[in-house]
C-alpha positions in Angstrom: 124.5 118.5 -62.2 124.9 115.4 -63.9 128.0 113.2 -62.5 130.6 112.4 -64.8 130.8 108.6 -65.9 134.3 107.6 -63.9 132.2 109.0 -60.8 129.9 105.8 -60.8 132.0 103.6 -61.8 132.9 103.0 -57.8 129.3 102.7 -56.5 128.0 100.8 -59.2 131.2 98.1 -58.7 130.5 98.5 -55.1 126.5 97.3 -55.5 127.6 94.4 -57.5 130.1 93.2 -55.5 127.4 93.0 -52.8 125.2 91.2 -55.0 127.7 88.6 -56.4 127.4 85.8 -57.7 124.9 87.6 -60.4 123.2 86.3 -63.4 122.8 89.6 -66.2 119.9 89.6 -68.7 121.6 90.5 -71.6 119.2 91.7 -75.2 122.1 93.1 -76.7 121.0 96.6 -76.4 123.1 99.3 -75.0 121.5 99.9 -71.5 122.4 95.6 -70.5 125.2 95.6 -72.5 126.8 98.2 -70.2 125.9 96.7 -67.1 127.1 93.4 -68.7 130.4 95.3 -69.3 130.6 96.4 -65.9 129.7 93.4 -64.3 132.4 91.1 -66.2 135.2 93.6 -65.6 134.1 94.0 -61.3 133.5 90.4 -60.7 134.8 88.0 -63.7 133.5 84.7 -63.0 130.6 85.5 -60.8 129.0 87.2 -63.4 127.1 85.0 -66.1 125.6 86.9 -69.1 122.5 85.2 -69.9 121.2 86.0 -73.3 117.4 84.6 -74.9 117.0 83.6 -78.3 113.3 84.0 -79.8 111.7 85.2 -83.5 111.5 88.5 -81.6 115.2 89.1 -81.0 116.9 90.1 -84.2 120.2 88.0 -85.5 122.1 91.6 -85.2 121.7 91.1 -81.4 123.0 87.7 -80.5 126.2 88.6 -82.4 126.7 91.6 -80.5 126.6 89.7 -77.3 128.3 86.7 -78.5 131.2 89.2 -80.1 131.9 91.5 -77.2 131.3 88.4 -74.8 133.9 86.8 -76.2 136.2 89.8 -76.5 135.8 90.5 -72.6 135.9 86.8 -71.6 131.8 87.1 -70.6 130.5 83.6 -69.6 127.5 83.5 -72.0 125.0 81.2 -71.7 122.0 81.6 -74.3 119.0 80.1 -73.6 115.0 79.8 -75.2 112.7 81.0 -72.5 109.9 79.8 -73.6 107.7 82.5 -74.7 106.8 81.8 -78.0 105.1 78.5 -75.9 102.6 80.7 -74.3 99.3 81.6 -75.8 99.5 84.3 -73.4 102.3 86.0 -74.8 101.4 85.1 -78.7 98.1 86.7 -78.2 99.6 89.9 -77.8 97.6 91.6 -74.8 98.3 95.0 -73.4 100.3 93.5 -70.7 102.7 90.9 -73.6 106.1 92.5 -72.0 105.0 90.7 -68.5 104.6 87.6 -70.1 107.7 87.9 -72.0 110.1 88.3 -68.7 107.8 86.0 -66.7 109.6 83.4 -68.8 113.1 85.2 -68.9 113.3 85.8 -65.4 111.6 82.8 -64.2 114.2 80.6 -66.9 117.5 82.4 -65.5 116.3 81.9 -62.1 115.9 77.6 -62.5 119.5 78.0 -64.4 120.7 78.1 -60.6 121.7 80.6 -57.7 122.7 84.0 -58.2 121.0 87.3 -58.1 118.8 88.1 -61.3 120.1 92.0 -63.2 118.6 93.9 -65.6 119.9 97.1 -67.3 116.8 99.1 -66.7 117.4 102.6 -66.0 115.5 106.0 -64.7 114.2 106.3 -67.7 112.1 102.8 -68.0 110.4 104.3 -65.0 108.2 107.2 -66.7 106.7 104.8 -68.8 103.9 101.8 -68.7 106.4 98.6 -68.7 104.9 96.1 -67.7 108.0 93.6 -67.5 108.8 95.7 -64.2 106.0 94.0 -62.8 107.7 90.6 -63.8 110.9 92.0 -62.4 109.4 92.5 -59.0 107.7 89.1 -58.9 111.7 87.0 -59.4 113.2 89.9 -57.2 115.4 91.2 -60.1 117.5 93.8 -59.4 118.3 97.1 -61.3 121.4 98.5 -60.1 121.5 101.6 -63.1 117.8 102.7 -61.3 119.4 101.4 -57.7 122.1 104.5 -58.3 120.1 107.0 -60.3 121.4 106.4 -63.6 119.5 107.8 -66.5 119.4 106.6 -70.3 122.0 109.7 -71.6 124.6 108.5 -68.1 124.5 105.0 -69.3 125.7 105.5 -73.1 128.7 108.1 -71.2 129.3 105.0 -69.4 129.2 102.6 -72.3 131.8 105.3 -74.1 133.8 105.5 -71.4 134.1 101.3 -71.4 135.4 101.7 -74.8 132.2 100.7 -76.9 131.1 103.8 -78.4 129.8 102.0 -80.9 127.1 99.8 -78.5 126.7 103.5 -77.0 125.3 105.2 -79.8 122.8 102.8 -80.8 119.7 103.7 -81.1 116.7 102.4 -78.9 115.8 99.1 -80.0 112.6 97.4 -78.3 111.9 93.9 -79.6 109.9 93.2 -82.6 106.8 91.8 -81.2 106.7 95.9 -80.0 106.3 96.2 -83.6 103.2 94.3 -84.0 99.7 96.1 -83.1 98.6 95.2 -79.1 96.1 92.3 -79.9 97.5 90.7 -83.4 98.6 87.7 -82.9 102.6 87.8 -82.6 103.5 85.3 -85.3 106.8 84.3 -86.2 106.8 84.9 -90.0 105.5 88.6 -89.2 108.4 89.5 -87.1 110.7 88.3 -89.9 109.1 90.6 -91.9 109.7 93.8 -89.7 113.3 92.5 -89.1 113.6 92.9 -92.6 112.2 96.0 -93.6 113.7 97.5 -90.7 117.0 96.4 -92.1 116.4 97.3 -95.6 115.6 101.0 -94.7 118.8 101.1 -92.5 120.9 99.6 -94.9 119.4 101.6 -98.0 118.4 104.9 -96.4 120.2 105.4 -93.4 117.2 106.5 -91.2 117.4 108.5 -87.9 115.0 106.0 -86.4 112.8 103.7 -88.3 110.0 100.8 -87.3 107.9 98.8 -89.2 104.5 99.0 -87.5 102.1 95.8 -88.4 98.5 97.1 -87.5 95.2 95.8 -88.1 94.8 98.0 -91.2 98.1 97.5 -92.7 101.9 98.4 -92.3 102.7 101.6 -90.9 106.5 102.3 -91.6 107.5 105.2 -89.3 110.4 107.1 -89.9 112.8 110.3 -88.7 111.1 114.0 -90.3 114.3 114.2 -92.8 114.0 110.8 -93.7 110.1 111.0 -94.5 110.9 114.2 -96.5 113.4 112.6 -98.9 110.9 109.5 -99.4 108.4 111.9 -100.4 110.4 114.0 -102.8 112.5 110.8 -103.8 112.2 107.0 -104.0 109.3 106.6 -101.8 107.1 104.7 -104.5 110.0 102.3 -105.1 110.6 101.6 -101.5 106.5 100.9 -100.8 107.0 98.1 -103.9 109.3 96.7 -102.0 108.0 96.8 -98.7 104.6 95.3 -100.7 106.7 92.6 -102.0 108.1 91.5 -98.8 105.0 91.8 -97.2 103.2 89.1 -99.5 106.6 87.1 -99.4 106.2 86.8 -95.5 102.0 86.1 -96.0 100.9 89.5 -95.1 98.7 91.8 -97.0 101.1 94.6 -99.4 98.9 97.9 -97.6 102.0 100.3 -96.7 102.1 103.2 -95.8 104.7 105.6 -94.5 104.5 108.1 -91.5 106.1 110.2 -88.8 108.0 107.9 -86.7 106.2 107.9 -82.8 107.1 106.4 -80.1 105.1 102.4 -78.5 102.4 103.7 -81.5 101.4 100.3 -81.9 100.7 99.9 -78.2 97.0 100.2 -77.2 96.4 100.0 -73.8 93.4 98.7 -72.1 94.3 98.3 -68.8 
C-alpha cells in the first residue's frame, strides 16, 4: 500500500535535518522542486537552492524557480556550470548526462560546505542515467530514493505543498535529451526544440510532445490523440512551420511527425 503524502512528510524532514546545512540542485522540474519545497520549509536558512543556467535549460524553468523561490523565501543562487565548455559534453556521447552533473555537482560543491541534494527518485533507478554515476563521485545525496519515494508519491507530495500546478507537470528532461546521442549539442539547435516544443504546446495542447533532432532530420513525437488530429487536421501547416523554424535556426526543413517514445534519441553504446 502506498503511504499517504503527510506520512513522509516526518521522515523526510527528519533526513534533512540530519543532513543540514544542504545545498539543493534545483532544474525546475517537479521531482527538485518538491524537495526544494521541503527543504526551505524544514530548515530555512540552511538550505540553498542552487539553480544552473545553460542553452539546455529552457527560460520556462528559471522563472519557476526564481517565482516560487521568492514566494517561499528560498535562497537562490543561479550559477553557469560550465558544461557548454567541455567538448566532452558538446559532443554528445552515450554517457553526455555524466558530463553534465560532473560540472553541476562539482560547481555547487566549490560554492562552499554543505551536503549536495538531488530530487531523484525510485523511479530514476530502472533506467540507464548516467548522471547517477556523477552523483556517486561528489557524494550527492537523494533523500526521495533514501525513503522509497516513487515519481506518482512525489507529485502527492508536491500537491499537498500547495503547488499542484508544479505537480502536474509533465516530465521534462533537458533539451540536449532532445538532440540524437552523437550530434554535436549546439546552442542554436536547442533554441530550436525549445521553440517548437513551445509552439505545439501553446497551439495544440499536446499530451506530451518533443522535438527529436536526429541525423536524418527532425522527428516531432507526439501523444496518439494529438498525432491523430495532425493527421486529419492542420498537420501540413504545422510541418511549414516547423520547416521554417528549422532553416531560421540553420538546420535542414526534413520534419516529420511520429508517436511520441520515450529517450528515442538516445543510442547507447556502452
Amino acid at each position: 500500500m502506498r503511504a499517504e503524502p503527510l506520512d513522509l512528510v516526518a521522515p523526510l524532514a527528519a533526513l534533512l535535518a540530519g543532513l543540514a546545512p544542504v545545498r539543493v540542485a534545483v532544474s525546475g522540474g517537479v521531482d527538485s522542486m518538491t524537495l526544494a519545497l521541503l527543504a526551505g520549509r524544514v530548515l530555512g536558512a540552511e538550505a540553498e537552492m542552487v539553480h544552473a543556467v545553460s542553452p539546455a535549460v529552457p527560460a520556462e524553468a528559471t522563472a519557476r524557480v526564481q517565482s516560487v523561490g521568492a514566494r517561499e523565501g528560498w535562497r537562490v543562487r543561479v550559477i553557469d556550470a560550465g558544461e557548454f565548455a567541455d567538448e566532452a559534453y558538446l559532443a554528445n556521447p552515450y554517457d553526455r548526462c555524466f558530463h553534465c552533473k560532473s560540472h553541476l555537482y562539482g560547481a555547487m560543491a566549490r560554492l562552499g560546505a554543505g551536503v549536495i541534494l538531488s530530487g531523484a527518485n525510485t523511479d530514476d533507478l530502472d533506467d540507464y542515467r548516467p548522471g547517477l554515476r556523477a552523483a556517486r563521485d561528489h557524494g550527492v545525496r537523494h533523500p526521495f530514493v533514501e525513503t522509497g519515494i516513487d515519481k506518482a508519491t512525489v507529485r502527492a507530495l508536491c500537491a499537498h505543498f500547495g503547488y499542484d500546478d508544479i505537480a502536474a507537470l509533465p516530465a521534462a528532461p533537458c533539451l540536449s535529451s532532445r538532440v540524437e546521442t552523437g550530434l554535436r549539442i549546439e546552442a542554436q539547435t536547442l533554441a530550436f526544440v525549445h521553440a517548437v516544443e513551445r509552439a505545439l504546446r501553446d497551439g495544440l495542447q499536446p499530451g506530451v510532445v518533443r522535438c527529436r533532432v536526429r541525423r536524418d532530420g527532425v522527428a516531432v513525437e507526439v501523444d496518439g490523440a494529438t498525432l491523430e488530429g495532425l493527421r486529419i487536421g492542420d498537420g501540413a501547416l504545422w510541418e511549414e512551420r516547423i520547416a521554417a523554424l528549422a532553416v531560421a535556426h540553420g538546420l535542414a526543413p526534413r520534419i516529420r511527425f511520429e508517436p511520441y517514445r520515450r529517450g528515442s534519441a538516445f543510442v547507447a553504446d556502452h
